[in-house]
NULO-127932 format. One line per field, with one value per residue (C-alpha): residue number from 1; x, z negated, y. Coordinates in nm, 2 decimals. Layout:
N
k = NUM, ...;
east = X, ...;
up = Z, ...;
north = Y, ...;
***
This chain:
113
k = 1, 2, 3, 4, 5, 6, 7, 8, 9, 10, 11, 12, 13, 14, 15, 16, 17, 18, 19, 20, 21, 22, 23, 24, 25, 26, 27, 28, 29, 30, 31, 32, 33, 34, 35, 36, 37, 38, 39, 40, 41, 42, 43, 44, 45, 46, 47, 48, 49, 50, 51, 52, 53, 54, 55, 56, 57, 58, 59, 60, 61, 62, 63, 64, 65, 66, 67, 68, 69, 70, 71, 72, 73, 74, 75, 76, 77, 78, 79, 80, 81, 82, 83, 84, 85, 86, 87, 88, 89, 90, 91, 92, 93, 94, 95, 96, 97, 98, 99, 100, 101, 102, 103, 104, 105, 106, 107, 108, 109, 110, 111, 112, 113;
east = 10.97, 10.84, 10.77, 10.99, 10.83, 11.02, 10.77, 10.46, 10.32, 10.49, 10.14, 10.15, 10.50, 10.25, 10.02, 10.25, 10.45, 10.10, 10.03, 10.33, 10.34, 9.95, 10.12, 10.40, 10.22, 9.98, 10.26, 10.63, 10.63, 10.59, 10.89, 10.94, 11.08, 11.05, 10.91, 10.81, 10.96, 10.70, 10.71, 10.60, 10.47, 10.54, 10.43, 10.43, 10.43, 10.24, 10.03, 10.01, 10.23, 10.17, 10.19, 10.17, 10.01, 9.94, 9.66, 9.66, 9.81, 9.68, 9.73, 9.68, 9.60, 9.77, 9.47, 9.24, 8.92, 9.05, 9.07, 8.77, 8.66, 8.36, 8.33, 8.34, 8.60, 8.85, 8.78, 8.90, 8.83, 9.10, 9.14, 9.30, 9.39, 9.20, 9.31, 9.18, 9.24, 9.37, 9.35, 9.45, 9.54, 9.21, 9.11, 9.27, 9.10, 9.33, 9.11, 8.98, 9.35, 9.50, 9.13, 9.26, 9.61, 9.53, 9.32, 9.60, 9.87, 9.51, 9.51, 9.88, 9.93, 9.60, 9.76, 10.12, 10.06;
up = -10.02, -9.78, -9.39, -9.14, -8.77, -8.70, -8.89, -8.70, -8.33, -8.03, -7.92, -8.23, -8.04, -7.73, -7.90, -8.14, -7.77, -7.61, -7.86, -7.92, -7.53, -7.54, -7.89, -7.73, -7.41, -7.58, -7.68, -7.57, -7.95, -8.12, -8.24, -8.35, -8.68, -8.95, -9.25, -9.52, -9.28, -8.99, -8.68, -8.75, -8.54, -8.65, -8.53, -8.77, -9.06, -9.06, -8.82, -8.82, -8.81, -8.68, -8.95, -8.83, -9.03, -8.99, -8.82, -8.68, -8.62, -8.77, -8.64, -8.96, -8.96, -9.25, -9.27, -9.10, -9.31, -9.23, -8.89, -8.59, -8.52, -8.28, -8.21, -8.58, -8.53, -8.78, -9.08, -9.46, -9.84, -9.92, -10.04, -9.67, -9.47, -9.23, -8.99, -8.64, -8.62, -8.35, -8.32, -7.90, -7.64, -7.54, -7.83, -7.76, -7.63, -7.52, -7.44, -7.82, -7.94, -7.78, -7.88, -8.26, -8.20, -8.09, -8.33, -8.57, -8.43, -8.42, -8.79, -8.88, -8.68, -8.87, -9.21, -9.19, -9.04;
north = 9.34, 9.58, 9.55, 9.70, 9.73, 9.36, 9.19, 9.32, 9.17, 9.33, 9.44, 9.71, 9.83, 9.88, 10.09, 10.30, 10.39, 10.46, 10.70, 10.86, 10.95, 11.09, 11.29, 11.43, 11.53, 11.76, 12.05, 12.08, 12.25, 11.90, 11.73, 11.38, 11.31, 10.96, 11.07, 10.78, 10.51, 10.62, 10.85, 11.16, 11.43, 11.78, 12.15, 12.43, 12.15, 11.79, 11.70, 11.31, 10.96, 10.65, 10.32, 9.97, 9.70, 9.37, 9.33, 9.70, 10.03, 10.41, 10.71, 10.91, 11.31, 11.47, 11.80, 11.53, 11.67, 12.04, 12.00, 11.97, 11.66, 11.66, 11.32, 11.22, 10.96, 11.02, 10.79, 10.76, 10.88, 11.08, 11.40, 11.55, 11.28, 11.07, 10.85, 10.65, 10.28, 10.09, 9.67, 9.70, 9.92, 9.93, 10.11, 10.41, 10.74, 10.96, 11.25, 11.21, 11.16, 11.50, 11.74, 11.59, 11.67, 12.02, 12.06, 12.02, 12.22, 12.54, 12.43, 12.45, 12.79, 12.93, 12.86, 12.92, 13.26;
***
Protein backbone atom coordinates (compact mmCIF):
# COMPACT_ATOMS: atom_id res chain seq x y z
CA UNK A 1 0.00 0.00 0.00
CA UNK A 2 1.42 3.17 -0.75
CA UNK A 3 1.49 6.62 1.29
CA UNK A 4 -0.71 9.48 0.50
CA UNK A 5 0.41 12.96 2.21
CA UNK A 6 -2.26 11.91 5.24
CA UNK A 7 0.10 9.57 6.59
CA UNK A 8 3.11 11.94 7.01
CA UNK A 9 3.68 14.60 10.18
CA UNK A 10 1.85 17.97 9.62
CA UNK A 11 5.36 19.51 9.94
CA UNK A 12 6.20 17.98 6.29
CA UNK A 13 2.80 20.08 5.19
CA UNK A 14 4.87 23.17 6.59
CA UNK A 15 7.76 22.59 4.61
CA UNK A 16 6.27 21.31 1.20
CA UNK A 17 4.01 24.91 1.52
CA UNK A 18 7.33 26.82 2.35
CA UNK A 19 8.80 25.63 -0.62
CA UNK A 20 6.26 25.76 -2.99
CA UNK A 21 5.85 29.58 -2.12
CA UNK A 22 9.89 30.28 -2.47
CA UNK A 23 9.17 27.98 -6.08
CA UNK A 24 6.50 29.90 -7.36
CA UNK A 25 8.00 33.29 -6.48
CA UNK A 26 10.94 32.88 -8.57
CA UNK A 27 9.02 33.14 -12.27
CA UNK A 28 5.26 34.08 -12.90
CA UNK A 29 6.18 31.45 -15.94
CA UNK A 30 6.06 28.37 -13.52
CA UNK A 31 3.05 26.43 -13.24
CA UNK A 32 2.01 23.99 -10.78
CA UNK A 33 0.97 20.62 -11.84
CA UNK A 34 0.96 16.71 -9.87
CA UNK A 35 2.93 14.50 -11.76
CA UNK A 36 3.68 10.81 -10.13
CA UNK A 37 1.37 11.76 -7.06
CA UNK A 38 3.67 14.96 -6.26
CA UNK A 39 3.66 18.69 -6.98
CA UNK A 40 5.42 19.48 -9.74
CA UNK A 41 6.92 22.59 -10.89
CA UNK A 42 7.05 23.15 -14.56
CA UNK A 43 8.64 25.93 -17.05
CA UNK A 44 9.59 24.96 -20.58
CA UNK A 45 9.38 21.15 -19.27
CA UNK A 46 10.54 19.60 -15.70
CA UNK A 47 12.04 21.51 -13.41
CA UNK A 48 11.53 19.74 -9.96
CA UNK A 49 8.65 18.18 -7.32
CA UNK A 50 8.44 18.08 -3.96
CA UNK A 51 7.99 14.20 -2.25
CA UNK A 52 7.37 13.75 1.43
CA UNK A 53 8.66 10.86 3.28
CA UNK A 54 8.58 9.78 6.51
CA UNK A 55 11.04 11.20 8.30
CA UNK A 56 11.61 14.12 5.59
CA UNK A 57 10.70 16.01 2.60
CA UNK A 58 12.85 16.38 -1.10
CA UNK A 59 12.80 18.85 -3.23
CA UNK A 60 14.12 16.89 -6.19
CA UNK A 61 15.68 18.66 -9.60
CA UNK A 62 14.76 16.70 -12.56
CA UNK A 63 18.33 18.06 -14.86
CA UNK A 64 19.80 18.47 -11.20
CA UNK A 65 23.51 17.36 -12.60
CA UNK A 66 22.82 19.63 -15.82
CA UNK A 67 22.13 22.54 -14.08
CA UNK A 68 24.51 25.12 -11.80
CA UNK A 69 24.87 24.50 -8.57
CA UNK A 70 27.47 26.73 -6.82
CA UNK A 71 27.04 25.88 -3.45
CA UNK A 72 27.28 22.20 -4.20
CA UNK A 73 24.13 21.38 -2.30
CA UNK A 74 22.16 19.28 -4.46
CA UNK A 75 22.76 15.64 -3.57
CA UNK A 76 22.13 11.99 -5.17
CA UNK A 77 23.53 9.17 -7.62
CA UNK A 78 21.39 9.24 -10.38
CA UNK A 79 21.84 9.53 -13.79
CA UNK A 80 20.00 13.40 -13.91
CA UNK A 81 18.39 14.00 -10.94
CA UNK A 82 19.49 15.28 -7.61
CA UNK A 83 17.65 16.48 -4.94
CA UNK A 84 17.97 18.79 -1.39
CA UNK A 85 16.70 17.35 1.77
CA UNK A 86 14.66 18.81 4.27
CA UNK A 87 14.01 17.33 8.08
CA UNK A 88 12.59 21.16 9.35
CA UNK A 89 11.72 24.36 8.30
CA UNK A 90 14.78 25.49 9.47
CA UNK A 91 16.54 23.69 6.80
CA UNK A 92 15.50 25.59 4.19
CA UNK A 93 17.63 28.26 2.21
CA UNK A 94 15.65 30.10 0.22
CA UNK A 95 18.27 32.18 -1.50
CA UNK A 96 20.00 28.66 -2.44
CA UNK A 97 16.40 27.24 -3.38
CA UNK A 98 15.44 30.14 -5.99
CA UNK A 99 19.67 30.38 -7.69
CA UNK A 100 18.55 26.27 -8.30
CA UNK A 101 15.24 27.05 -9.51
CA UNK A 102 16.57 29.65 -11.98
CA UNK A 103 19.05 27.76 -12.81
CA UNK A 104 16.55 25.31 -14.10
CA UNK A 105 14.11 27.32 -15.95
CA UNK A 106 18.26 28.99 -17.87
CA UNK A 107 18.53 25.11 -18.46
CA UNK A 108 15.13 24.31 -19.84
CA UNK A 109 14.99 27.52 -22.13
CA UNK A 110 18.78 26.58 -23.32
CA UNK A 111 17.56 23.12 -24.55
CA UNK A 112 14.08 23.51 -25.89
CA UNK A 113 15.21 26.37 -28.07
Amino acid sequence: MSKGKSDYPDKHSEIENKLRRIILSVSDDIVETVKWGWPTFVCNGNLCNIVQYKNHVNLHFFNGTRIDDPEKKLVGTGKSMRHLLFKTLDDINESCIKKLVKSAIEYNNRTQE
